[in-house]
NULO-405463 format. One record per residue (C-alpha): residue number from 1; residue in three letters; chain; x, y, z. Coordinates in steps of 0.02 Angstrom, whole numbers, plus 50000, padded with zeros to 5 digits. Example, Ala and Ser with C-alpha at 12.3 -4.5 7.8 and 13.67 -1.06 7.14 Angstrom:
% NULO-405463
@num = 1; residu = Ala; chaine = A; east = 50615; north = 49775; up = 50390
@num = 2; residu = Ser; chaine = A; east = 50684; north = 49947; up = 50357
END
This chain:
% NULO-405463
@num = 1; residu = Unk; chaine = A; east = 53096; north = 51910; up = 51743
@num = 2; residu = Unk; chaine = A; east = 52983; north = 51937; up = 51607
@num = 3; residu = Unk; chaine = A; east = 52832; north = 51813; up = 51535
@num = 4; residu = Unk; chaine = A; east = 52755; north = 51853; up = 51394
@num = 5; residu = Unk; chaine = A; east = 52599; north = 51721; up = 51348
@num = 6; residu = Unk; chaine = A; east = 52494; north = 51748; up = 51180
@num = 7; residu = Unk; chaine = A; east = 52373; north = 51618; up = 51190
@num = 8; residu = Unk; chaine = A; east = 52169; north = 51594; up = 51150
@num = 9; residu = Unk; chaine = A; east = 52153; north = 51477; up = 51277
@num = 10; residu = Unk; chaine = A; east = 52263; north = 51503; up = 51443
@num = 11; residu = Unk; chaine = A; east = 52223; north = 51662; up = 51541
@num = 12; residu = Unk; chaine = A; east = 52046; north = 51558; up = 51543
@num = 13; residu = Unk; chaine = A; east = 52140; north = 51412; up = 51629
@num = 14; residu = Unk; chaine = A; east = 52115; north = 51457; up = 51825
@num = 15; residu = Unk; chaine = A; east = 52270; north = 51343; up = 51884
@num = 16; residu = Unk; chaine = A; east = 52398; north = 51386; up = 51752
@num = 17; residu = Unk; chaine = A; east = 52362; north = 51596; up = 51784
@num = 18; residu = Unk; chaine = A; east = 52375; north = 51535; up = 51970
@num = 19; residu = Unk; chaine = A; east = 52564; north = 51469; up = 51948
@num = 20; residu = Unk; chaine = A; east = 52609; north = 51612; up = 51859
@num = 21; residu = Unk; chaine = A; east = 52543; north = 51745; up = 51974
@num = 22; residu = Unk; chaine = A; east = 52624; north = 51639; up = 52124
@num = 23; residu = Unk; chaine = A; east = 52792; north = 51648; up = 52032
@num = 24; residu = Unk; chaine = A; east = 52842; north = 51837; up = 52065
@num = 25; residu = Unk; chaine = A; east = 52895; north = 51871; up = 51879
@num = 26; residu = Unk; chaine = A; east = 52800; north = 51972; up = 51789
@num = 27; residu = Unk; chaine = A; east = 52684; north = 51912; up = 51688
@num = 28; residu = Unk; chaine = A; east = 52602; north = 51988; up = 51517
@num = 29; residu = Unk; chaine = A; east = 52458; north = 51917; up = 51395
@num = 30; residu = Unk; chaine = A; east = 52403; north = 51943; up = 51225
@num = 31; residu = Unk; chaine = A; east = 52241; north = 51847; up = 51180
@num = 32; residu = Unk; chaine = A; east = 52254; north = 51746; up = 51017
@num = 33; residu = Unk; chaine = A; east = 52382; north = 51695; up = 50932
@num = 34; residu = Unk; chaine = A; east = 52434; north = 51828; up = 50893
@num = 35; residu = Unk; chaine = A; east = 52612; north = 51849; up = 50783
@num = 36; residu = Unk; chaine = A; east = 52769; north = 51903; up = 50861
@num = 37; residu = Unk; chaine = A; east = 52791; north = 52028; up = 50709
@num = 38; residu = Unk; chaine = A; east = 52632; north = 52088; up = 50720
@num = 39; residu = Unk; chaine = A; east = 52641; north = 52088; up = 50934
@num = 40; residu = Unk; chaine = A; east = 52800; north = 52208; up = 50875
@num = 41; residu = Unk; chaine = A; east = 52731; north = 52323; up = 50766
@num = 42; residu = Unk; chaine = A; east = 52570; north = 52364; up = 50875
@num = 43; residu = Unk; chaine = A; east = 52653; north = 52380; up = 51022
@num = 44; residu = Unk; chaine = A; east = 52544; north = 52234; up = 51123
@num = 45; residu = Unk; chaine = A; east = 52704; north = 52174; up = 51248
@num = 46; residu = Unk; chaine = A; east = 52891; north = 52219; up = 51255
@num = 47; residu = Unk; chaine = A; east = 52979; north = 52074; up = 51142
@num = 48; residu = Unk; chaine = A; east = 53140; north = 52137; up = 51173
@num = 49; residu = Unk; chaine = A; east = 53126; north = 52109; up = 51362
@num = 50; residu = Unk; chaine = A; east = 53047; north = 51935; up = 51360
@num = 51; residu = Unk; chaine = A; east = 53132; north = 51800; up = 51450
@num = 52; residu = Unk; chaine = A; east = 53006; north = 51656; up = 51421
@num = 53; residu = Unk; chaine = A; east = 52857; north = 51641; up = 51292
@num = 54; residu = Unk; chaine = A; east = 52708; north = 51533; up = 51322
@num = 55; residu = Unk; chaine = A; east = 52605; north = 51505; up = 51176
@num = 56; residu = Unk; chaine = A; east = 52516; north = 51355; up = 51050
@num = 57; residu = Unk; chaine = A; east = 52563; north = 51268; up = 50918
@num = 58; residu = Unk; chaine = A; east = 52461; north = 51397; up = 50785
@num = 59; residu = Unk; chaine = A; east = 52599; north = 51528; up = 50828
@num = 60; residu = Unk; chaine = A; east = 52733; north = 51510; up = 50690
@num = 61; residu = Unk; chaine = A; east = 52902; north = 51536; up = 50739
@num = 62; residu = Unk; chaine = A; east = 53031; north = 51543; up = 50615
@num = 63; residu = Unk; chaine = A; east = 53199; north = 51619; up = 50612
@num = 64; residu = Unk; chaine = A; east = 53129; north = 51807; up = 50590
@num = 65; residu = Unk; chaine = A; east = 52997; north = 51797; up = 50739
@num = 66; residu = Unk; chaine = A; east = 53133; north = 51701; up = 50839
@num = 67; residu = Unk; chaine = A; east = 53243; north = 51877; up = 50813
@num = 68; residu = Unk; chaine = A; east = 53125; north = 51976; up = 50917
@num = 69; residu = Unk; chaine = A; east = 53152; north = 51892; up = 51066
@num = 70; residu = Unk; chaine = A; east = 53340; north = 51918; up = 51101
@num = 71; residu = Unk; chaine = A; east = 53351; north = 51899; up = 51288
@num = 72; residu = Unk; chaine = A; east = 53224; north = 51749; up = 51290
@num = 73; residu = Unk; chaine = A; east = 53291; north = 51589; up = 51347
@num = 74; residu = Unk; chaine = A; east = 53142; north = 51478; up = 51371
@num = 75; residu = Unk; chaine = A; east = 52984; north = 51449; up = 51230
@num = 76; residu = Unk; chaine = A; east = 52855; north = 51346; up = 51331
@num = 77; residu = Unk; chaine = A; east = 52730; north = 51258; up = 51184
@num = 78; residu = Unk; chaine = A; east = 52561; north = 51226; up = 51276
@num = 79; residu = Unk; chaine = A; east = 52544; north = 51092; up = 51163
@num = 80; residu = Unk; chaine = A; east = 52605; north = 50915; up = 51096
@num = 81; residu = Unk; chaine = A; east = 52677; north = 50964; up = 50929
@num = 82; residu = Unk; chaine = A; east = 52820; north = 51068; up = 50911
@num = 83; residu = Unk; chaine = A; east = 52831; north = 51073; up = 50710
@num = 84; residu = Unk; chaine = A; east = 52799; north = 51262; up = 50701
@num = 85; residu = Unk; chaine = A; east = 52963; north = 51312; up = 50771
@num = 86; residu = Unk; chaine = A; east = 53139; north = 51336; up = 50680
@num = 87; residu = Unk; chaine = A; east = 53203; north = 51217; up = 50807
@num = 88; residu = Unk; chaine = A; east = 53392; north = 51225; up = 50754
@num = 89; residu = Unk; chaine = A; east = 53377; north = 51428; up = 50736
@num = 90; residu = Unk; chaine = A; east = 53299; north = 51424; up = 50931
@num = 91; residu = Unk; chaine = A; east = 53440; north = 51316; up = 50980
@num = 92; residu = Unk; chaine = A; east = 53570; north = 51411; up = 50901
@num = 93; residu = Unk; chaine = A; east = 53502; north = 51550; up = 50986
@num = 94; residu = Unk; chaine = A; east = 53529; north = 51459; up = 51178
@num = 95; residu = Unk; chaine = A; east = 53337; north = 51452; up = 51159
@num = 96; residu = Unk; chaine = A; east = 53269; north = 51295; up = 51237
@num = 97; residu = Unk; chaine = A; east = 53116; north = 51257; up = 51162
@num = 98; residu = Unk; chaine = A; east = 52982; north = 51138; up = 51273
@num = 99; residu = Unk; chaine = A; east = 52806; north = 51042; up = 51228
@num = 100; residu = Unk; chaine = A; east = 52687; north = 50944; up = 51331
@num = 101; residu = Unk; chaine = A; east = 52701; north = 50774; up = 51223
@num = 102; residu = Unk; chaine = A; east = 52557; north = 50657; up = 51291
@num = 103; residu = Unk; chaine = A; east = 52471; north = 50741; up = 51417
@num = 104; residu = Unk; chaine = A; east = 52302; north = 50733; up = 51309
@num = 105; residu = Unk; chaine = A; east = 52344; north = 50566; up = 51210
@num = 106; residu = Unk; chaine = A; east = 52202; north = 50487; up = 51308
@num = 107; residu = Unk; chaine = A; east = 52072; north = 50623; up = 51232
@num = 108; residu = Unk; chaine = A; east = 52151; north = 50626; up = 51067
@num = 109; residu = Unk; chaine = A; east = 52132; north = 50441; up = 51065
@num = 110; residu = Unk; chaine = A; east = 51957; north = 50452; up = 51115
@num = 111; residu = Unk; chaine = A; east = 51918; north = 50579; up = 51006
@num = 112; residu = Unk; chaine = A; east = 51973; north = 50487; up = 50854
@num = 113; residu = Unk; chaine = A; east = 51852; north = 50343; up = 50888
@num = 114; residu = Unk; chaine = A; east = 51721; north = 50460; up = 50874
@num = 115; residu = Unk; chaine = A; east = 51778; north = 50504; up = 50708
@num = 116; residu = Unk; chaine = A; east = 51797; north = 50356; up = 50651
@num = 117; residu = Unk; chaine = A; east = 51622; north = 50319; up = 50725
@num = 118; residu = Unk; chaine = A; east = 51549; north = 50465; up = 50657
@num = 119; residu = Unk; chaine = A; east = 51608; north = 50438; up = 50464
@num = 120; residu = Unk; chaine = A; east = 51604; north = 50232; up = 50464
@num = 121; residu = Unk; chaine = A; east = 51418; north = 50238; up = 50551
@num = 122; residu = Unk; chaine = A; east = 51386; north = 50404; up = 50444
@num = 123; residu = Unk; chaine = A; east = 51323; north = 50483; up = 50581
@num = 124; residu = Unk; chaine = A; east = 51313; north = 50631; up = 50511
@num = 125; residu = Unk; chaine = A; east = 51234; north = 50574; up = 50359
@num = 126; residu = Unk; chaine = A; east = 51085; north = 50513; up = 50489
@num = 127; residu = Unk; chaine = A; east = 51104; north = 50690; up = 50562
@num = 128; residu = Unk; chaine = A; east = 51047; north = 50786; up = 50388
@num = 129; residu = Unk; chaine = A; east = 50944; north = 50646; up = 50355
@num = 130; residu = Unk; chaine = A; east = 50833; north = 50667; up = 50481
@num = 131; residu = Unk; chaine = A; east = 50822; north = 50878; up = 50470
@num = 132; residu = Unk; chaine = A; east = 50761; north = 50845; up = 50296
@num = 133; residu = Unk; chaine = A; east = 50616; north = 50700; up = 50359
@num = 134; residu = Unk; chaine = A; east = 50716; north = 50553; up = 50292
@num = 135; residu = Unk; chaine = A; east = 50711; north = 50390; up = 50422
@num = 136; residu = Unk; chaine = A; east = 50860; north = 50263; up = 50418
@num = 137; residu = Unk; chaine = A; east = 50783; north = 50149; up = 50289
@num = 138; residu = Unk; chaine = A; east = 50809; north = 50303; up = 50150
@num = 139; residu = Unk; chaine = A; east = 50987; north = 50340; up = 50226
@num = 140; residu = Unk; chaine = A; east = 51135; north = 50263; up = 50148
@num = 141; residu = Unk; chaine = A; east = 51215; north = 50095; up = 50232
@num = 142; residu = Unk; chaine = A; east = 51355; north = 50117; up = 50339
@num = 143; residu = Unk; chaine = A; east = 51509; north = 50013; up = 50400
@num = 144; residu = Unk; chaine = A; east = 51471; north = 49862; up = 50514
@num = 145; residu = Unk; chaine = A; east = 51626; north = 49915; up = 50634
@num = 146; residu = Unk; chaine = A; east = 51632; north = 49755; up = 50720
@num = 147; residu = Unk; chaine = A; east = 51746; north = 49643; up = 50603
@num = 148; residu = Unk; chaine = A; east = 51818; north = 49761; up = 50514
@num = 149; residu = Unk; chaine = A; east = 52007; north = 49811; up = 50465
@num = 150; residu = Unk; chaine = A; east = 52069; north = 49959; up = 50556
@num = 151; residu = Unk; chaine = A; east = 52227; north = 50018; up = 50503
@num = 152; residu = Unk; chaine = A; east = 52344; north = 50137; up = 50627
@num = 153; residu = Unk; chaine = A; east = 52467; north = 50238; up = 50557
@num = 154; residu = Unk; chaine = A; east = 52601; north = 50294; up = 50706
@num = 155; residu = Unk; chaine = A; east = 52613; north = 50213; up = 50863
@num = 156; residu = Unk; chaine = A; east = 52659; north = 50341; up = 50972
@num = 157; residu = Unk; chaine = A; east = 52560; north = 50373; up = 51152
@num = 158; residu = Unk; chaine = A; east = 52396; north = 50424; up = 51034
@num = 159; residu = Unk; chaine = A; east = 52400; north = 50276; up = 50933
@num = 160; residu = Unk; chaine = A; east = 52451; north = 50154; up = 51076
@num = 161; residu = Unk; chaine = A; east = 52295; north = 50219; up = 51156
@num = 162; residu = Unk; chaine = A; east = 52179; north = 50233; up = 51017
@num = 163; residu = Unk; chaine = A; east = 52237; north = 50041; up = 50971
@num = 164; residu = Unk; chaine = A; east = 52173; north = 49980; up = 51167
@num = 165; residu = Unk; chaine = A; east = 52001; north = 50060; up = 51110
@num = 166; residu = Unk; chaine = A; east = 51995; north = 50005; up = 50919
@num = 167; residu = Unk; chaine = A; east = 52022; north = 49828; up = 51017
@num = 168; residu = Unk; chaine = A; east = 51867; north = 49846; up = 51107
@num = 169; residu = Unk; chaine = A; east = 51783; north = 49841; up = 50925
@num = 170; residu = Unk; chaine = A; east = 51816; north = 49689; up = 50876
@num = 171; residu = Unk; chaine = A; east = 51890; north = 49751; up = 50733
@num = 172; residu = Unk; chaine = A; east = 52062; north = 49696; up = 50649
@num = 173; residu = Unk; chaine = A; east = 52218; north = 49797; up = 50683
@num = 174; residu = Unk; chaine = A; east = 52355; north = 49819; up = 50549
@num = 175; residu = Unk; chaine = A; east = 52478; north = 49954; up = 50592
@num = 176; residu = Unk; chaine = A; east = 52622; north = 50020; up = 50510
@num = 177; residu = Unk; chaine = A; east = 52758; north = 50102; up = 50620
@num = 178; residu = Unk; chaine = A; east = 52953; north = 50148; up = 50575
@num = 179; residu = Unk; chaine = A; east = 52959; north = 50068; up = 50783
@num = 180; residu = Unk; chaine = A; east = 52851; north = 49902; up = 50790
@num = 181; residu = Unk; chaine = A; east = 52862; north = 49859; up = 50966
@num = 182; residu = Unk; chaine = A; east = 52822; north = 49658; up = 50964
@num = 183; residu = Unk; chaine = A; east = 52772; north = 49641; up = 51144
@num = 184; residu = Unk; chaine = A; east = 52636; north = 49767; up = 51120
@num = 185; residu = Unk; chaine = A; east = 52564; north = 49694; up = 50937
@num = 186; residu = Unk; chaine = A; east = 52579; north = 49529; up = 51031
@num = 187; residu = Unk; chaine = A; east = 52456; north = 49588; up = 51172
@num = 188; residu = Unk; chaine = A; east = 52330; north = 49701; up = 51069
@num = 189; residu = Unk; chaine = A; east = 52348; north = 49560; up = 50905
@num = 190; residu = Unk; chaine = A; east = 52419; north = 49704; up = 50815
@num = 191; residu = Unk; chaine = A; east = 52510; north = 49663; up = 50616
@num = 192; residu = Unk; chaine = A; east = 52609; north = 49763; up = 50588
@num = 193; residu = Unk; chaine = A; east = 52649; north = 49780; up = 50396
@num = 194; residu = Unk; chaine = A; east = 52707; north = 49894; up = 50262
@num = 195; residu = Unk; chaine = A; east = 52594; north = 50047; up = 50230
@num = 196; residu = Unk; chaine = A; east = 52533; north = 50003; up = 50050
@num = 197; residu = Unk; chaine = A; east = 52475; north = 49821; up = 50126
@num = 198; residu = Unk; chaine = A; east = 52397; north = 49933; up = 50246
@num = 199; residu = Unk; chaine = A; east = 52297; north = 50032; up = 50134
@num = 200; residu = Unk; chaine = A; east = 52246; north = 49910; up = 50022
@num = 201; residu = Unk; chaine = A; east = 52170; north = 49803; up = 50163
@num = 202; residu = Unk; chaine = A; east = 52092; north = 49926; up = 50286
@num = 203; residu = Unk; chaine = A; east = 51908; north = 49977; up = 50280
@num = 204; residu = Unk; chaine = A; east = 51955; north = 50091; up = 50393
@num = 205; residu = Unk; chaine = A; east = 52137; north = 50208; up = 50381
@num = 206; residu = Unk; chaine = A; east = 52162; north = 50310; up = 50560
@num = 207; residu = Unk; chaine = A; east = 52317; north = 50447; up = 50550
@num = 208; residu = Unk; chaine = A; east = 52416; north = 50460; up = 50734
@num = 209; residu = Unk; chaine = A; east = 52601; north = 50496; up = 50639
@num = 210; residu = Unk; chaine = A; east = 52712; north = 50634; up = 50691
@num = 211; residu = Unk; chaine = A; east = 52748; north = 50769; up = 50569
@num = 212; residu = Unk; chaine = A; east = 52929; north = 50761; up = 50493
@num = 213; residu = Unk; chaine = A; east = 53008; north = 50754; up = 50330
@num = 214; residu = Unk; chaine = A; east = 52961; north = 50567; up = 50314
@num = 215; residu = Unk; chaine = A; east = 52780; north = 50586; up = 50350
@num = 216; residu = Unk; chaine = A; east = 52742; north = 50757; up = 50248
@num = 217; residu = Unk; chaine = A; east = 52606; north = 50701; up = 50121
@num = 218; residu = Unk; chaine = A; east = 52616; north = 50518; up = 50158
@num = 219; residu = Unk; chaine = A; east = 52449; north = 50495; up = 50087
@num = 220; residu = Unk; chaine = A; east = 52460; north = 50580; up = 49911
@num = 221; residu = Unk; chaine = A; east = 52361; north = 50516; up = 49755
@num = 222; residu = Unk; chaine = A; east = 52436; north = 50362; up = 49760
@num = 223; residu = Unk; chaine = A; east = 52391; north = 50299; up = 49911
@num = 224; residu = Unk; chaine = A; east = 52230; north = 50370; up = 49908
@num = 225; residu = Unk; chaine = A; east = 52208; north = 50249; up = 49763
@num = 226; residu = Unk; chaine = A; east = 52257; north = 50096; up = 49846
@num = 227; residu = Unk; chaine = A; east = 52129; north = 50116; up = 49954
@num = 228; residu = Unk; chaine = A; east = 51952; north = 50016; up = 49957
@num = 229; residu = Unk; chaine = A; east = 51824; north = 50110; up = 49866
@num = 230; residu = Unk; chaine = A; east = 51743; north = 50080; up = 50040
@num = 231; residu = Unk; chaine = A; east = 51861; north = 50131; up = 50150
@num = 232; residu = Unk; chaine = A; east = 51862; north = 50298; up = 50255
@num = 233; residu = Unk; chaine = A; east = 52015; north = 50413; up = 50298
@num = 234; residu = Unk; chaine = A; east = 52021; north = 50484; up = 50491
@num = 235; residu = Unk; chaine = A; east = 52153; north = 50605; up = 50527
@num = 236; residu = Unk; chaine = A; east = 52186; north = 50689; up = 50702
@num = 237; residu = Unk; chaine = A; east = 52369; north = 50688; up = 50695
@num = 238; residu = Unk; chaine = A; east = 52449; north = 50857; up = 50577
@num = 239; residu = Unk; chaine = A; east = 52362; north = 50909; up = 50448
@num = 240; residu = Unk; chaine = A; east = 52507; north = 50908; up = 50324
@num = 241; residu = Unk; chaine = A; east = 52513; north = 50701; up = 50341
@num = 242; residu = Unk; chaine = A; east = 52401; north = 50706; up = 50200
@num = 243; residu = Unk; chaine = A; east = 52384; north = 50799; up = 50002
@num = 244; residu = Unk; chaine = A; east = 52232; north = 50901; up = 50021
@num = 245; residu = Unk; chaine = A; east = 52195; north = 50917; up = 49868
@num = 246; residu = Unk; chaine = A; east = 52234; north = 50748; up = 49836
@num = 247; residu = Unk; chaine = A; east = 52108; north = 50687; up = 49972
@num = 248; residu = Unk; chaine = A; east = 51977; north = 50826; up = 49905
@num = 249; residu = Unk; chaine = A; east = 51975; north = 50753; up = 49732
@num = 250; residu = Unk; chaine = A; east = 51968; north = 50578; up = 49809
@num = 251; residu = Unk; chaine = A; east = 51817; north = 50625; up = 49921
@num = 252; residu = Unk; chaine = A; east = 51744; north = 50719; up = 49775
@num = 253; residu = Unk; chaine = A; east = 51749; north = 50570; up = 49633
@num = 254; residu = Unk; chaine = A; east = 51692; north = 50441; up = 49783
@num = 255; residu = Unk; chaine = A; east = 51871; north = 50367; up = 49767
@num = 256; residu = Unk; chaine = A; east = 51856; north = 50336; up = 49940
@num = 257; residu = Unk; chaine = A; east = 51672; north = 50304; up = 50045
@num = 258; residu = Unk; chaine = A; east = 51746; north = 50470; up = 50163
@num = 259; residu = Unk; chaine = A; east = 51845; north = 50543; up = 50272
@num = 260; residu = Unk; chaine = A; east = 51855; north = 50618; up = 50466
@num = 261; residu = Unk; chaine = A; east = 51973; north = 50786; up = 50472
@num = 262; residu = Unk; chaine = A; east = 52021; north = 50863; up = 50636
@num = 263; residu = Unk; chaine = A; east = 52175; north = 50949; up = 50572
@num = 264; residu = Unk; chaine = A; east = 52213; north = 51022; up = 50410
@num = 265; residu = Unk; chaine = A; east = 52350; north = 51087; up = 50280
@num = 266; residu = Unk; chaine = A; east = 52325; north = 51269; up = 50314
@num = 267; residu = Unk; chaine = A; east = 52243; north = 51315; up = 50511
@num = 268; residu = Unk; chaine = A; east = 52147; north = 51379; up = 50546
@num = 269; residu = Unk; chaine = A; east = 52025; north = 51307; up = 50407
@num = 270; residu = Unk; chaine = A; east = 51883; north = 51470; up = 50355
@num = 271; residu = Unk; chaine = A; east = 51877; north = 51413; up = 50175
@num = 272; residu = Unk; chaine = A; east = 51908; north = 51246; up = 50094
@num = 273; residu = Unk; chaine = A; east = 51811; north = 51138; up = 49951
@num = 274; residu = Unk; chaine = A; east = 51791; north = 51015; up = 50094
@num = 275; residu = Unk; chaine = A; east = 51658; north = 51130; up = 50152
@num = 276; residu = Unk; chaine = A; east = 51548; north = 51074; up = 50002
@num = 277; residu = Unk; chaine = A; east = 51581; north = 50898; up = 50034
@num = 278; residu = Unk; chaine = A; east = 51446; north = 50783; up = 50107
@num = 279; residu = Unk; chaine = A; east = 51571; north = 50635; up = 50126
@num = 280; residu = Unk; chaine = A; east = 51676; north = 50699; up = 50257
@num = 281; residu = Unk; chaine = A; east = 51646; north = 50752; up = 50451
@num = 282; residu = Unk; chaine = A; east = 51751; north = 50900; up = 50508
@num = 283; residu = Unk; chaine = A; east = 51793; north = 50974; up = 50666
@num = 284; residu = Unk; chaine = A; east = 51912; north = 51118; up = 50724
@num = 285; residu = Unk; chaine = A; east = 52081; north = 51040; up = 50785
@num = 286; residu = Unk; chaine = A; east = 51979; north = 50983; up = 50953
@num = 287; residu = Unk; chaine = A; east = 52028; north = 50842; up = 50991
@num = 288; residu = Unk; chaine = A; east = 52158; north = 50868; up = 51122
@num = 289; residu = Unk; chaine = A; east = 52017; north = 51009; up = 51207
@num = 290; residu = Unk; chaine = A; east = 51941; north = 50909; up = 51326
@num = 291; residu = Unk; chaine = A; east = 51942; north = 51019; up = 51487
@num = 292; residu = Unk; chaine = A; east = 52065; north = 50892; up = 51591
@num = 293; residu = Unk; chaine = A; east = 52185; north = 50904; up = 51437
@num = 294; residu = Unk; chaine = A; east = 52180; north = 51102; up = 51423
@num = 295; residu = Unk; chaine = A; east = 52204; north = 51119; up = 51626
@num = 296; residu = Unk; chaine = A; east = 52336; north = 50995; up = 51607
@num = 297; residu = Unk; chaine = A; east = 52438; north = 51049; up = 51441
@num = 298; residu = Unk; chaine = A; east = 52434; north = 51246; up = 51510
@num = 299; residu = Unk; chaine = A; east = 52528; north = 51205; up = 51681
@num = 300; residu = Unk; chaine = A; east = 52647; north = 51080; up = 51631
@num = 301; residu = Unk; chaine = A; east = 52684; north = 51228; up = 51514
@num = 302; residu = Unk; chaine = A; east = 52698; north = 51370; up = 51638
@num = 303; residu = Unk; chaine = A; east = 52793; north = 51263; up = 51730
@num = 304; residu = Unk; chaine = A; east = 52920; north = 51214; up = 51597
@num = 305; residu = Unk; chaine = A; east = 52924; north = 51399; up = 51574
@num = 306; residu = Unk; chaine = A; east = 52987; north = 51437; up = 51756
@num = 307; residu = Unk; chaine = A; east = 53093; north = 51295; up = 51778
@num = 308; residu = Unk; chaine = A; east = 53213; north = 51361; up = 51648
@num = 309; residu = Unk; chaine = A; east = 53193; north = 51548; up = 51729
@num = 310; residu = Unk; chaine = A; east = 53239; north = 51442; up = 51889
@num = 311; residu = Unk; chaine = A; east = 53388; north = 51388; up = 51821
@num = 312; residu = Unk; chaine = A; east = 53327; north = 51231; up = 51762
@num = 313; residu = Unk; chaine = A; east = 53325; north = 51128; up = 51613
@num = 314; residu = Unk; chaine = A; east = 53128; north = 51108; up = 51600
@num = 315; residu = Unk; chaine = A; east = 53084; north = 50920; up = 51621
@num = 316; residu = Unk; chaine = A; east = 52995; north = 50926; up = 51435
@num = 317; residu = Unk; chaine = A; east = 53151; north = 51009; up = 51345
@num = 318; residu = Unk; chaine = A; east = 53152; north = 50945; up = 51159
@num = 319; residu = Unk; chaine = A; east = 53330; north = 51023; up = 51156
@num = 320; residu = Unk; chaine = A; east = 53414; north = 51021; up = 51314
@num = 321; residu = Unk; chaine = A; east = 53550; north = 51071; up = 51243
@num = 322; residu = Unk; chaine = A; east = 53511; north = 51243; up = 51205
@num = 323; residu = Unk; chaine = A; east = 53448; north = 51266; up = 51394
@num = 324; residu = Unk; chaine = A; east = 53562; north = 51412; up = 51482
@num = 325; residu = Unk; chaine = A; east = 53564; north = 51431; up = 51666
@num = 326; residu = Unk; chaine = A; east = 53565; north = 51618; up = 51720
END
C-alpha cells in the first residue's frame, strides 16, 4: 500500500524512517508542509493512490484537500492537536483520523516554565540590557516568583504536569477547568475557580486549554482587562485561545506587565506587530521539539499509520468509528 508523508521534520527522525522502510509498503515524502492542493497541482506524490498520510498539525485539511485522497483510509497527525482537520468530513469519508495526544506533555510543560521564567524574571529584558552596557541595577524589576499567584487554564496532561512544576515554586495555584478533578487540587493545593476570579487574582496567567468552540478567543479585551496591570500572559497551548489583536493592544498600552507566545493566530508567524514589542518573549511553536518528543511523536505516528493498513483500528484513533478494515 501506499504512504505518502509531507512533513519538515520526519524523514530526519532515524527510527520513524526505520518502521516505515521495515513495513514493505511503499513509502513517499514531500519535505514541508507542503498543501495537498498544491502536492496535486505540481505533481510531488500520487494523491489519488494514497492509502495513509503522515503529516503535522500546520497541514490544513479541510473538506477540499480531504477530496484528493479518495482511496486513503488512515491520516496519521505526528502531533497532539488535531484542530486542523474537517474531522466529521474525514469521518464521513471512512477516514480515521489519529494524533499522538501526550507524548511530549512533559516538554511542553517544561517548556512553559521557561516562559513563564523568561517574561516574569524578564530575562530577556536582562538579555538586551546587557548588549547595550546596562547592569541589573538600570534594568527594570521583575516578578519575585516565589509567592506568587499562578493561574492554569486547562488541566489536561500539559497542565497536570506543568502544575507538579509551578508547585515546586512556591507559588499559588488557581486553575480553572470545565473537569476539576478534587483528588488532584487536593494533592498539588490547587483552587480551582471561575476564570474571571482567575484573572483578576493571578500575577501570573499560563494557557494549557484545548482548542474548541468554547475556548476560541477566551481571552479577548475583556479579560485582558481584568487582569493585574502586573500580571504576564504565557501561552503554549493554540494560538487561537487568545484575540491577537486584543493581546497586542494590551501589551502595547502596558495593560498588562507582558506576555510569553509559543503559538499564534496565524502559523507560521513572519510578520506580526508583536515583533516591535519589547514586552513579550516569542518563540516558534517549540515547545513540544525537544528531541525525545520528536523521536517519540513521529513513530507512534507511523505506527498508527500501519496499524490501520494492518487492519487495525490505530490505538490513538480520535474517530474509531470511521476506521475500515481492508
Amino acid at each position: 500500500m501506499n504512504i505518502l508523508v509531507v512533513s519538515d521534520s520526519l524523514r530526519d527522525l532515524a527510527p520513524a524512517v526505520a518502521a516505515l522502510d521495515r513495513s514493505g509498503h511503499s513509502v513517499s515524502y514531500v519535505d514541508g508542509l507542503v498543501p495537498l492542493p498544491e502536492i496535486a497541482a505540481r505533481g510531488l506524490a500520487d494523491l489519488s493512490q494514497t492509502q495513509a498520510l503522515v503529516t503535522g498539525r500546520l497541514m490544513w485539511l479541510d473538506a477540499e484537500a480531504l477530496s484528493l485522497l479518495p482511496r486513503a483510509r488512515v491520516l496519521a497527525l505526528h502531533t497532539s492537536g488535531s484542530d486542523n482537520v474537517d474531522l466529521p468530513e474525514a469521518t464521513r469519508r471512512g477516514l480515521v483520523v489519529t494524533n499522538v495526544k501526550g507524548v511530549n506533555a512533559e516538554q511542553c510543560a517544561e517548556f512553559s516554565l521557561g516562559l513563564i521564567l523568561a517574561t516574569a524574571r524578564q530575562i530577556r529584558t536582562g538579555d538586551i540590557a546587557i548588549r547595550q552596557g546596562l547592569w541589573a541595577s538600570r534594568t527594570q524589576t521583575s516578578l519575585d516568583l516565589y509567592g506568587a499567584t499562578v493561574g492554569v487554564v486547562g488541566l489536561g496532561l500539559i497542565g497536570r504536569a506543568a502544575v507538579g512544576r509551578l508547585r515546586a515554586f512556591g507559588v499559588r495555584l488557581l486553575c480553572h477547568t470545565r473537569t476539576p478533578d478534587p483528588a488532584f487540587g487536593e494533592e498539588m493545593g490547587l483552587t480551582y475557580t471561575d476564570l474571571d476570579t482567575l484573572l483578576r487574582e493571578s500575577d501570573v496567567v499560563s494557557l494549557y486549554a484545548s482548542l474548541n468552540d468554547h475556548t476560541r478567543h477566551m481571552i479577548g479585551a475583556r479579560e485582558l482587562d481584568l487582569m493585574k496591570p502586573s500580571a504576564y500572559l504565557v501561552n503554549i497551548a493554540r494560538g487561537e485561545l487568545i484575540d491577537e489583536a486584543a493581546l497586542i493592544e494590551a501589551l502595547r498600552t502596558s495593560r498588562i506587565a507582558g506576555a510569553g507566545l509559543d503559538v499564534f493566530e496565524t502559523e507560521p508567524l513572519t510578520e506580526s506587530p508583536l515583533f516591535a514589542l519589547d514586552n513579550v518573549v516569542l518563540t516558534p511553536h517549540q515547545a513540544g521539539l525537544a528531541a525525545s518528543a520528536k523521536v517519540g511523536a513521529a513513530l507512534r505516528a507511523v505506527n498508527n499509520a500501519l496499524a490501520a493498513l494492518d487492519g487495525h483500528c490505530p490505538p490513538d484513533a480520535i474517530n474509531p468509528e470511521a476506521f475500515r478494515a481492508p
